[in-house]
C-alpha positions in Angstrom: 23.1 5.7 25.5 25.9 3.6 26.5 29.0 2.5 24.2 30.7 -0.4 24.8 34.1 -1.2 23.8 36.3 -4.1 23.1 40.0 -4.7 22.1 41.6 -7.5 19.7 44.2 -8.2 17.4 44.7 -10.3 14.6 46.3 -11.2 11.6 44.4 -9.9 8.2 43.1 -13.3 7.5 42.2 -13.7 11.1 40.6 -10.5 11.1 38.4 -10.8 7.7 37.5 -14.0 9.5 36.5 -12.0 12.8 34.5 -9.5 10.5 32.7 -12.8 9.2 31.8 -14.2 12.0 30.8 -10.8 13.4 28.3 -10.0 10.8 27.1 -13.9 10.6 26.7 -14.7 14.3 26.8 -12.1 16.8 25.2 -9.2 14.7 21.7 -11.6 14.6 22.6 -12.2 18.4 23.1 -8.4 19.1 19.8 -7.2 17.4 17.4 -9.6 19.0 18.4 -8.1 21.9 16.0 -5.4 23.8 18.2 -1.9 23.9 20.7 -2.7 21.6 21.0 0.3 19.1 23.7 -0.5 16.4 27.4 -1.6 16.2 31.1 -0.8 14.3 33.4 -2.7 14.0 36.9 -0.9 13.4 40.3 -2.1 12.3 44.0 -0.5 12.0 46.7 -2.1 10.2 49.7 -2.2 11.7 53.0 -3.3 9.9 52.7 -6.7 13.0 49.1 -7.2 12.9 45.5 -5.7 12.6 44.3 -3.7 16.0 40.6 -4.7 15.8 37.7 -2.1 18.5 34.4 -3.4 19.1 32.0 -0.9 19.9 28.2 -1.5 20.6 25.6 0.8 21.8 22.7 0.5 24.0 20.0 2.2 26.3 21.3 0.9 29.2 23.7 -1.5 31.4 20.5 -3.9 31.8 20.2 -4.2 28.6 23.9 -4.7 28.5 23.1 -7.5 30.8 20.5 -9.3 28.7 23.9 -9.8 26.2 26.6 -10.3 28.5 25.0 -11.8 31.5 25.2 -10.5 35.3 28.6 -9.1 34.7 28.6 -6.4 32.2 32.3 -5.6 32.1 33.0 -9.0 31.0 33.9 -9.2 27.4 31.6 -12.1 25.0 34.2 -13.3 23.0 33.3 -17.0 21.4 35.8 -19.7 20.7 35.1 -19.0 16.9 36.3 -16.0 17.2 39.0 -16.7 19.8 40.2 -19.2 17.4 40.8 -16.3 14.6 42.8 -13.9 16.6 45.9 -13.2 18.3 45.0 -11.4 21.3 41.4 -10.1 22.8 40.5 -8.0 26.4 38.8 -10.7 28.4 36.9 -7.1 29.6 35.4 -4.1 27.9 34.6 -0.7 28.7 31.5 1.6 29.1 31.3 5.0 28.3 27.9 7.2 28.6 27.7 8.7 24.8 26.9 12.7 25.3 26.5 13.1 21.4 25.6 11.2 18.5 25.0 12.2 15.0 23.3 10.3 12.4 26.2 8.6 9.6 
């Protein structure tokens, strides 16, 4: 399994909006994809901002693909949700996962 991980920051209003738009648009996107096998969103307030991660799993980088398109390290970031936040990685990272427990 593969995890893979994308940085943003926002204000709290632009990061509940992020969270909406998350779970209303790309959530439906991500599970109608073939290998994709959950996602978390995570936030940290800082005193400045919210520091928003990204992390979605999957079987593999082709699956990856059939999300992302031909360049996997490329990060899918939508002008509704570039319109809600401050800053965002225009790339992500993959690691391999080497354990997983159920939540």
């Amino acid at each position: 399994m593969i995890a893979r991980i994308w940085h943003a920051t926002a204000t709290q209003d632009g990061a509940d909006a992020y969270r909406r738009h998350f779970t209303g648009a790309v959530l439906p996107e991500l599970r109608g994809t073939d290998g994709h096998r959950g996602a978390y969103v995570l936030q940290r307030v800082t005193d400045d901002h919210v520091e928003l991660q990204v992390i979605t799993l999957w079987d593999s980088l082709d699956s990856i693909r059939g999300f992302a398109g031909d360049d996997p390290g490329t990060a899918v970031v939508e002008p509704e949700a570039r319109a809600v936040l401050l800053t965002y990685d225009t790339t992500v990272t993959h690691h391999d996962v080497l354990t997983a427990t159920g939540v």
